[in-house]
C-alpha positions as CSV (number, residue, x, y, z in Angstrom):
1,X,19.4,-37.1,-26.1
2,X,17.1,-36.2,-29.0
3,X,17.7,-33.4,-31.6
4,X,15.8,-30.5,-30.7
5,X,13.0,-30.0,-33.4
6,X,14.5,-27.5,-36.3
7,X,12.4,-23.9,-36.1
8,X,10.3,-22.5,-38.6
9,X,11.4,-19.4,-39.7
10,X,8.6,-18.2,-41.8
11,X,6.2,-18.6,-38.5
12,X,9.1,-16.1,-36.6
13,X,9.5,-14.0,-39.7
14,X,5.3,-13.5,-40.0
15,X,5.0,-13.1,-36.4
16,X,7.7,-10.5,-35.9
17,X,6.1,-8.2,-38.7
18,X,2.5,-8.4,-37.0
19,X,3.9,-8.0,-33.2
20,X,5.1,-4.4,-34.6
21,X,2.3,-3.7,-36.6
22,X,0.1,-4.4,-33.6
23,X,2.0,-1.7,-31.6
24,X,1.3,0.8,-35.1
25,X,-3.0,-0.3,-34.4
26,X,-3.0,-0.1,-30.5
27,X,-0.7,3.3,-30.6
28,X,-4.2,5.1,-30.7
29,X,-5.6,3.2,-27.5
30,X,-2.3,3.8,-25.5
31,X,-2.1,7.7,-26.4
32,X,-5.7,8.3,-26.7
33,X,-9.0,7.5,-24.5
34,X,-11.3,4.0,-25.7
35,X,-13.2,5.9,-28.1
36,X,-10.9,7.9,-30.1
37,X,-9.5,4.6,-31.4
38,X,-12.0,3.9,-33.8
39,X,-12.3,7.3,-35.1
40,X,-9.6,10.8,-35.4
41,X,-12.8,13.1,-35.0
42,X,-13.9,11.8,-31.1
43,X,-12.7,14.7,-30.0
44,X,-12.7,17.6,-32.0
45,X,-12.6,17.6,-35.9
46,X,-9.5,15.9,-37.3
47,X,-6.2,18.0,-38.8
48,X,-5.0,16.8,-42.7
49,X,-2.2,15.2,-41.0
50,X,-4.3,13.0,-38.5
51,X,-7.1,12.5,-41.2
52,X,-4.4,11.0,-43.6
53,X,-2.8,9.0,-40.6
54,X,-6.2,7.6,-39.5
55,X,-6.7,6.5,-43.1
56,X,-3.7,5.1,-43.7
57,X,-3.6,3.0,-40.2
58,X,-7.5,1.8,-41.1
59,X,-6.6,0.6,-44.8
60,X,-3.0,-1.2,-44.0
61,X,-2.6,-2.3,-39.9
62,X,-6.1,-1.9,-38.0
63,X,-7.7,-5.7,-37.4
64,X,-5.3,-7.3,-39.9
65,X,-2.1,-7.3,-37.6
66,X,-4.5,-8.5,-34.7
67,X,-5.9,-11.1,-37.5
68,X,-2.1,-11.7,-38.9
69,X,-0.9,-12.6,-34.8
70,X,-4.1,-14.7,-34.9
71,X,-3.2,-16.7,-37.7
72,X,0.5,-17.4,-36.5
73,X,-0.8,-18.2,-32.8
74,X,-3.5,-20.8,-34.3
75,X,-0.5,-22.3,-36.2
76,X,2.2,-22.4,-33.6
77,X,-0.5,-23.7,-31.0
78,X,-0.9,-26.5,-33.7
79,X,3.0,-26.5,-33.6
80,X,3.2,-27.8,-30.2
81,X,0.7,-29.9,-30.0
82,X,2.2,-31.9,-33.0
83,X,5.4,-31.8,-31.4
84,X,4.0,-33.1,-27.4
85,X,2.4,-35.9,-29.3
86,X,5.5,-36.9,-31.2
87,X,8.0,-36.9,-27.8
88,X,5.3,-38.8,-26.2
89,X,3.2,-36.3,-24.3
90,X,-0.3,-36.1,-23.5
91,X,-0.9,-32.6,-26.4
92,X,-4.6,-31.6,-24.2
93,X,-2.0,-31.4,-20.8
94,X,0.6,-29.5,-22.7
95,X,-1.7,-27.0,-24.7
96,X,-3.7,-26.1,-21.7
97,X,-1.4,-25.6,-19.3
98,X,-0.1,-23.3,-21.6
99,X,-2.9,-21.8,-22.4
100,X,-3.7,-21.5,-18.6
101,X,-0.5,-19.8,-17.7
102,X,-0.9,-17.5,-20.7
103,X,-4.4,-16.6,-19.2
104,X,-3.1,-15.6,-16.1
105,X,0.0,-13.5,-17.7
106,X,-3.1,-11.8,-19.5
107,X,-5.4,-11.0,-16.5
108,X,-2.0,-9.3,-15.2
109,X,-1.5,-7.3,-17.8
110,X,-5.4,-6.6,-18.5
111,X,-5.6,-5.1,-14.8
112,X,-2.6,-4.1,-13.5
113,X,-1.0,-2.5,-17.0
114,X,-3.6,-2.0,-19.8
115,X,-7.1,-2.1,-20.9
116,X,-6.6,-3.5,-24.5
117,X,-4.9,-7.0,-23.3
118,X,-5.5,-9.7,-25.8
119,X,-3.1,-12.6,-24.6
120,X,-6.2,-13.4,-21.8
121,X,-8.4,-13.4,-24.8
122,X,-6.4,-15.4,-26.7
123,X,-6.4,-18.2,-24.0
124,X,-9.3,-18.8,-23.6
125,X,-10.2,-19.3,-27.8
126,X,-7.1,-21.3,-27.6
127,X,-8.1,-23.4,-25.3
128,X,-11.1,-24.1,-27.4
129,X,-9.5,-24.6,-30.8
130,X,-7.6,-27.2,-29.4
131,X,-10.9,-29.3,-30.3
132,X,-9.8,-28.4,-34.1
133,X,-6.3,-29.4,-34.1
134,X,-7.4,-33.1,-35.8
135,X,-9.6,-32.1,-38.1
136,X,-8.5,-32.1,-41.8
137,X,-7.4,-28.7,-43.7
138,X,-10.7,-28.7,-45.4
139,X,-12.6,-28.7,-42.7
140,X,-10.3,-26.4,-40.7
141,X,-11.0,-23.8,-43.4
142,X,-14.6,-24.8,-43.2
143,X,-14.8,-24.5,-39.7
144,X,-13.1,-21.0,-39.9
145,X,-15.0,-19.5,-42.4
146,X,-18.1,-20.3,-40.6
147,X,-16.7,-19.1,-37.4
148,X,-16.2,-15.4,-39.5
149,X,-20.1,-15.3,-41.1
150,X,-21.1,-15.9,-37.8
151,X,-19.1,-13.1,-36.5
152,X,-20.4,-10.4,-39.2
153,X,-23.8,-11.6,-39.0
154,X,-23.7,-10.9,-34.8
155,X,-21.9,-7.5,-35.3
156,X,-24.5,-6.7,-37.9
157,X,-27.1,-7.2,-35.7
158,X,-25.1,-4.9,-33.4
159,X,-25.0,-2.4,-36.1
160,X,-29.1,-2.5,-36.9
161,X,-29.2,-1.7,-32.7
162,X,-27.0,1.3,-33.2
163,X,-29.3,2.7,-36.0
164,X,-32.4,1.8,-34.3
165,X,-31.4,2.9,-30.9
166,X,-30.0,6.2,-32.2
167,X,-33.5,6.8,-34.3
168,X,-35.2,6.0,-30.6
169,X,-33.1,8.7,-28.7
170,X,-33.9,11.3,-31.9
171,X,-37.5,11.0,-31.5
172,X,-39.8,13.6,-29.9
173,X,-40.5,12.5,-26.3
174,X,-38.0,10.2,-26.2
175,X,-37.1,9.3,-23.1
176,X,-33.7,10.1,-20.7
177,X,-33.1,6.5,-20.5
178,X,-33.4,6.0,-24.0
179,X,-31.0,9.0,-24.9
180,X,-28.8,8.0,-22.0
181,X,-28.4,4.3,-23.2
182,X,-28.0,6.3,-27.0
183,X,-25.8,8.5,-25.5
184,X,-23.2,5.3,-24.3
185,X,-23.1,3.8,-27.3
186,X,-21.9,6.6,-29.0
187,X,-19.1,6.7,-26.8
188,X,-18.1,3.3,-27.8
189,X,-18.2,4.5,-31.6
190,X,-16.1,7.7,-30.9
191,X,-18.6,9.9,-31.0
192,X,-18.7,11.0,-27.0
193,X,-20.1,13.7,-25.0
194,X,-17.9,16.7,-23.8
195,X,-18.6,15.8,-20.3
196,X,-17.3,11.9,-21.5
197,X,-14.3,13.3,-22.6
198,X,-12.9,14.9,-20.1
199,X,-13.6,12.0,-17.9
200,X,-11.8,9.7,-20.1
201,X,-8.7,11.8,-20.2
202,X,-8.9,12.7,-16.6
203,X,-8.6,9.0,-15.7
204,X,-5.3,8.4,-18.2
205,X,-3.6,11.0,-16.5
206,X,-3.9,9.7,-13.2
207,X,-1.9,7.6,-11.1
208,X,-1.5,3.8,-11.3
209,X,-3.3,3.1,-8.4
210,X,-6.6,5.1,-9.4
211,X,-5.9,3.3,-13.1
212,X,-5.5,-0.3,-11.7
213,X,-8.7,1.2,-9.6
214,X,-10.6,2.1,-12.4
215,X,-9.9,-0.9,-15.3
216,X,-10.8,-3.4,-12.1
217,X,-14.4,-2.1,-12.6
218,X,-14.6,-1.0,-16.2
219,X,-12.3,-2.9,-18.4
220,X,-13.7,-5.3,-20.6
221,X,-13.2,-8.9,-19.0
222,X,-12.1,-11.9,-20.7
223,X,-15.7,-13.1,-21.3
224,X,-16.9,-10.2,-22.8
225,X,-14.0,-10.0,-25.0
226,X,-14.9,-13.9,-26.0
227,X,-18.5,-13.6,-26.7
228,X,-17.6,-10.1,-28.7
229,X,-15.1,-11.5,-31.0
230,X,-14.4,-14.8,-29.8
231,X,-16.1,-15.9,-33.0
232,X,-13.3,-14.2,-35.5
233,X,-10.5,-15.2,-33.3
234,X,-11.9,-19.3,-33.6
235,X,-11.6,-18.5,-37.3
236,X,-8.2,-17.4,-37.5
237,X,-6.4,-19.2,-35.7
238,X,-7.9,-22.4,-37.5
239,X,-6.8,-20.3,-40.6
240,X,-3.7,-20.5,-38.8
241,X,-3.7,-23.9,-38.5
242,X,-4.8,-24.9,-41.4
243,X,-1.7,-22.8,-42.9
244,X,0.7,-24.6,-41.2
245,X,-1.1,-28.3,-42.0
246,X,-1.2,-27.4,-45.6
247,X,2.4,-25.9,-46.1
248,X,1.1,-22.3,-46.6
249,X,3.4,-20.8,-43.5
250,X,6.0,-22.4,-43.9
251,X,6.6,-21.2,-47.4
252,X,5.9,-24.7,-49.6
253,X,3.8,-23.2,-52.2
254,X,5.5,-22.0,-55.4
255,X,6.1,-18.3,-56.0
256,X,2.9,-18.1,-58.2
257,X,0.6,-19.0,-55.9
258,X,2.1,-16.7,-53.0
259,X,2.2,-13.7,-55.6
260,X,-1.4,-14.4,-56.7
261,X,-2.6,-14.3,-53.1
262,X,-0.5,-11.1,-52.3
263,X,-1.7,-9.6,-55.3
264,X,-5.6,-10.6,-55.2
265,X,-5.9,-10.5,-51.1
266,X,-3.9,-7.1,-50.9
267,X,-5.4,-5.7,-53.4
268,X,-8.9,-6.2,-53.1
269,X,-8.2,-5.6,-49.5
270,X,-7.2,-1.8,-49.7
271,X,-9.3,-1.6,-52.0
272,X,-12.6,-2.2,-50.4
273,X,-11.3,-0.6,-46.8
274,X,-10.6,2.8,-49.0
275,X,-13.9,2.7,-49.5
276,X,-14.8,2.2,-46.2
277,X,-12.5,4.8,-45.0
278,X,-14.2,7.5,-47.6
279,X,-17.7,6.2,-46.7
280,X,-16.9,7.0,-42.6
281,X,-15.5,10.2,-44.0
282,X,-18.3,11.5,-45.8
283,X,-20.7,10.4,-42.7
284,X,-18.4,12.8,-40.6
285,X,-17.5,9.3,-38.9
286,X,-21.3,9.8,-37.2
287,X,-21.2,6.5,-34.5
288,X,-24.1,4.8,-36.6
289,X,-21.7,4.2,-39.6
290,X,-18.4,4.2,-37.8
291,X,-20.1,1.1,-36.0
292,X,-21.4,-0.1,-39.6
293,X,-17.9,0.4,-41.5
294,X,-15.8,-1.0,-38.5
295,X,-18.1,-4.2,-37.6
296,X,-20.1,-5.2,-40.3
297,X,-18.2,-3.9,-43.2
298,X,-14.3,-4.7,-42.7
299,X,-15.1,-8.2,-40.8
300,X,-15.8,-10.6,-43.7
301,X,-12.5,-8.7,-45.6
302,X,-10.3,-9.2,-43.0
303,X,-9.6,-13.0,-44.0
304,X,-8.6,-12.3,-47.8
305,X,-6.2,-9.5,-46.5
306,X,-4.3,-11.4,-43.7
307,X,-3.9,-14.1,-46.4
308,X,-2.7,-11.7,-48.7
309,X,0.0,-10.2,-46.0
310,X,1.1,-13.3,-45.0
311,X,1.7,-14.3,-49.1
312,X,3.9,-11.6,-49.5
313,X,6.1,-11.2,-46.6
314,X,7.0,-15.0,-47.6
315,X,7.4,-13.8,-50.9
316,X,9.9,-10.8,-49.7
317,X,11.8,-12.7,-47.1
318,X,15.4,-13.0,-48.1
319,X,17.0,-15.9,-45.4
320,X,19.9,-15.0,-43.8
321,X,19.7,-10.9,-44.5
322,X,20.0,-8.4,-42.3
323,X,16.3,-7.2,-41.8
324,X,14.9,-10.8,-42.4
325,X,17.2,-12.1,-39.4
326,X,15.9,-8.5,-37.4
327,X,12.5,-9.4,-38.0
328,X,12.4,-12.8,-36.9
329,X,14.1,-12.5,-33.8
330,X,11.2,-10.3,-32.9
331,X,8.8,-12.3,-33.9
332,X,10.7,-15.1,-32.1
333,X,10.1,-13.3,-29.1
334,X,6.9,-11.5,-29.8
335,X,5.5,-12.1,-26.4
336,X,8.2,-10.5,-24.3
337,X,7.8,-7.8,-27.3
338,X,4.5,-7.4,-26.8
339,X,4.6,-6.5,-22.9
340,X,7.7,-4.5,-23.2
341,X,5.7,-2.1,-25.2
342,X,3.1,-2.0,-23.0
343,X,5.1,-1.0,-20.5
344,X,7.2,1.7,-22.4
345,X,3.7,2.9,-23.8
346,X,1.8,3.6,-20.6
347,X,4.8,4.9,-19.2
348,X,4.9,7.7,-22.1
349,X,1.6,7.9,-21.7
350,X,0.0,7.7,-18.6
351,X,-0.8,10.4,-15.4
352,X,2.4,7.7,-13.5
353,X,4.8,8.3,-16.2
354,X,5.8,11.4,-18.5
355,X,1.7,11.9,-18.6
356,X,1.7,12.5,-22.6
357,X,-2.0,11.2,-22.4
358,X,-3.8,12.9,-25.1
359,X,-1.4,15.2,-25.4
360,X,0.1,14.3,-28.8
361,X,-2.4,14.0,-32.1
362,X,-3.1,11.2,-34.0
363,X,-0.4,11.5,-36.5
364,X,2.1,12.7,-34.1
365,X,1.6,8.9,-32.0
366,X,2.8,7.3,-34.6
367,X,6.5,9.2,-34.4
368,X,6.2,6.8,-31.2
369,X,6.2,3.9,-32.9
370,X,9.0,4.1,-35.2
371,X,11.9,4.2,-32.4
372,X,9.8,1.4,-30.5
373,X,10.2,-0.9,-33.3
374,X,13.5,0.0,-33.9
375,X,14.1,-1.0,-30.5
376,X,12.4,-4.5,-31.2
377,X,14.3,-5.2,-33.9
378,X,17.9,-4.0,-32.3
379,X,17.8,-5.9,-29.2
380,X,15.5,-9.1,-29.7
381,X,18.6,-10.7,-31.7
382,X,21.4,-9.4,-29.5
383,X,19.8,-11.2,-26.5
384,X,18.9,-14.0,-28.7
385,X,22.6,-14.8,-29.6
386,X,23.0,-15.3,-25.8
387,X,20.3,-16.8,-24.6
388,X,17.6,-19.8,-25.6
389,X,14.3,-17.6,-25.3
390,X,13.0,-14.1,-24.8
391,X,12.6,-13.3,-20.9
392,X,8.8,-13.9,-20.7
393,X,8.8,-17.0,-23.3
394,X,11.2,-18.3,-20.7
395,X,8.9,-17.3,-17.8
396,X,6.0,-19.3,-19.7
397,X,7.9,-22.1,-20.4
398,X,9.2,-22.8,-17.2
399,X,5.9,-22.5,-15.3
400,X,4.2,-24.2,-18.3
401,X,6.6,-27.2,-17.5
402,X,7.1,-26.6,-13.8
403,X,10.5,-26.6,-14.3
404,X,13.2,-23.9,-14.6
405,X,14.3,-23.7,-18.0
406,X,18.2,-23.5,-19.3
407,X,18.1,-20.2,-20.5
408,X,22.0,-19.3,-21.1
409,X,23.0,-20.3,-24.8
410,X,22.2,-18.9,-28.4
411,X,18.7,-19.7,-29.3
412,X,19.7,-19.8,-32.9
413,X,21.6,-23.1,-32.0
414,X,19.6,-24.7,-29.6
415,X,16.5,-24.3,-32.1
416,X,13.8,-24.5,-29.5
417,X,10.4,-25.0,-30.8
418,X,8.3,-22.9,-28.7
């Protein structure tokens, strides 16, 4: 029988840190309506306490844990397909068939649970990164960076719409359509109508059938999602995998040049988005520069940062502590992780469950978070001691394989790959 392949426990330890940060960025979408995510002042002007939490949240965790996720999905993709070709396997049958189950597991969750899925999204720019996966680290990088200019130069566009379109509706005579269409792009940039408002919370606090009802005819589908930031996903995830090629993820590079990217990318990073934050804030987060500061602005940054993150939590880890061990086993099971607190969330939240839909302000979601992380990191090991996988990596697996998978024994001794 051959030796299982030996885990990576940077790759768990990285991942585990982003799946919990992700749940600290998307708090705002699960407790609040679509709009109010980009901005604290959608509906109503913002307390200290929520001005200082929105701040916070947009210099540290908004895009970079979705970016950080990225990264580690691009390398562990990379991961498996090394691995299929080395037992013998055909890597195109294995990655896709993963990255078709994964797609379905998203569509799931995009319409029966939650607007904000991104595991659909992530299928199908997986699927096409797999036509990366040989290319050289330079040229990953290349590719990647390219794949991010391209990005900021399509949202920029986006951006000179938004300030043309809003100078249109401004205009005398301007027309209803042309303050209508004005009027729904503000909505998008959290700055919404009254009568948009109570819409959007009336529809939260409604039953699941009326909310499966509703996302079935306005959620963002997979294909928007890929031609709106399909570009910026590409990029990570071959930043991803060019991280794992060239030793960067799996912690390989001396101390010096970790600290140097922790320091320079972190730095810089909060830095520049501080800036962005006060700019929104002294625009009175009008939808013209919220769409500026959020698409144009913190794209091209977001690279530099994630680097900079991943740097230092290698740099911190400490192998075989308490918090490090936590951490990983999260991580290890990020996807059962990352529906679990779906479902807690929009069971808090939503008109089906205790109905806490915009009920709670901005800083007061984030109280939510803590014991929902806590949770991740108390049970993910525990269940991990007695079993191979998480429940839903299991699920994957097996009909990834179409196979059952053994599931009963310690996953920290069977060392399963993926």
């Amino acid at each position: 029988m051959t030796p299982a392949p030996i885990r990576i426990a940077t790759l768990d330890l990285i991942r585990g840190v982003a799946v919990m940060g992700i749940l600290a960025s998307n708090i705002a979408a699960f407790g609040f309506p679509e709009f109010a995510y980009m901005t604290p002042a959608s509906m109503g002007a913002p307390s200290t306490p929520d001005l200082i939490a929105w701040t916070t949240t947009f210099i540290v965790i908004d895009g970079k844990m979705r970016g950080l996720f990225s990264f580690l999905f691009g390398a562990s993709m990379l991961l498996v397909i090394d691995r299929a070709e080395a037992s013998g396997e055909d890597p195109a049958t294995v990655h896709l068939r993963r990255m078709a189950w994964l797609f379905v597991f998203g569509i799931a969750h995009l319409y029966l649970l939650w607007w904000g899925d991104i595991l659909a999204h992530y299928a199908m720019v997986g699927a096409l990164a797999y036509m990366f996966a040989g290319l050289p680290v330079r040229w990953m990088i290349g590719v990647g960076l390219a794949c991010i200019a391209f990005q900021t130069v399509e949202l920029t566009t986006l951006v000179a719409y938004t300030f043309d379109l809003h100078g249109a509706a401004h205009r005398p005579g301007a027309t209803a359509r042309v303050i209508t269409n004005w009027q729904l792009l503000a909505d998008q940039f959290g700055q919404p109508s009254p009568a948009s408002v109570t819409r959007e919370l009336a529809i939260g606090r409604g039953g699941w059938r009326h909310l499966v009802a509703w996302r079935w005819t306005h959620a963002a589908g997979p294909i928007t999602s890929l031609t709106a930031t399909g570009p910026e996903t590409l990029g990570f995830m071959l930043f991803g995998m060019a991280g794992l090629r060239s030793g960067f993820l799996t912690g390989e590079w001396s101390r010096r040049r970790y600290t140097v990217i922790a320091v320079v990318g972190i730095g810089l990073g909060w830095i520049c988005y501080a800036a962005i934050a006060a700019f929104d804030i002294a625009h009175g987060f009008d939808a013209r520069y919220v769409a500026l500061s959020w698409l144009a602005l913190a794209t091209p940054l977001r690279p530099l940062t994630i680097m900079g993150y991943a740097a230092a939590i290698i740099l911190l880890a400490r192998p075989g502590g308490w918090l490090t061990t936590r951490v990983a086993a999260a991580g290890r099971m990020a996807f059962s992780n990352y529906l679990g607190t779906t479902v807690l969330c929009t069971t808090l939240f939503y008109g089906y469950g205790f109905g806490l839909y915009g009920a709670l302000s901005r800083a007061q979601l984030y109280l939510v978070v803590v014991p929902i992380c806590l949770l991740m990191l108390l049970w993910s090991k525990p269940w991990l001691d007695r079993f191979r996988y998480g429940p839903l990596e299991w699920l994957w697996r097996s009909l990834s394989r179409f196979a059952w998978q053994p599931m009963r024994g310690s996953a920290f001794t069977t060392n399963r790959s993926d």
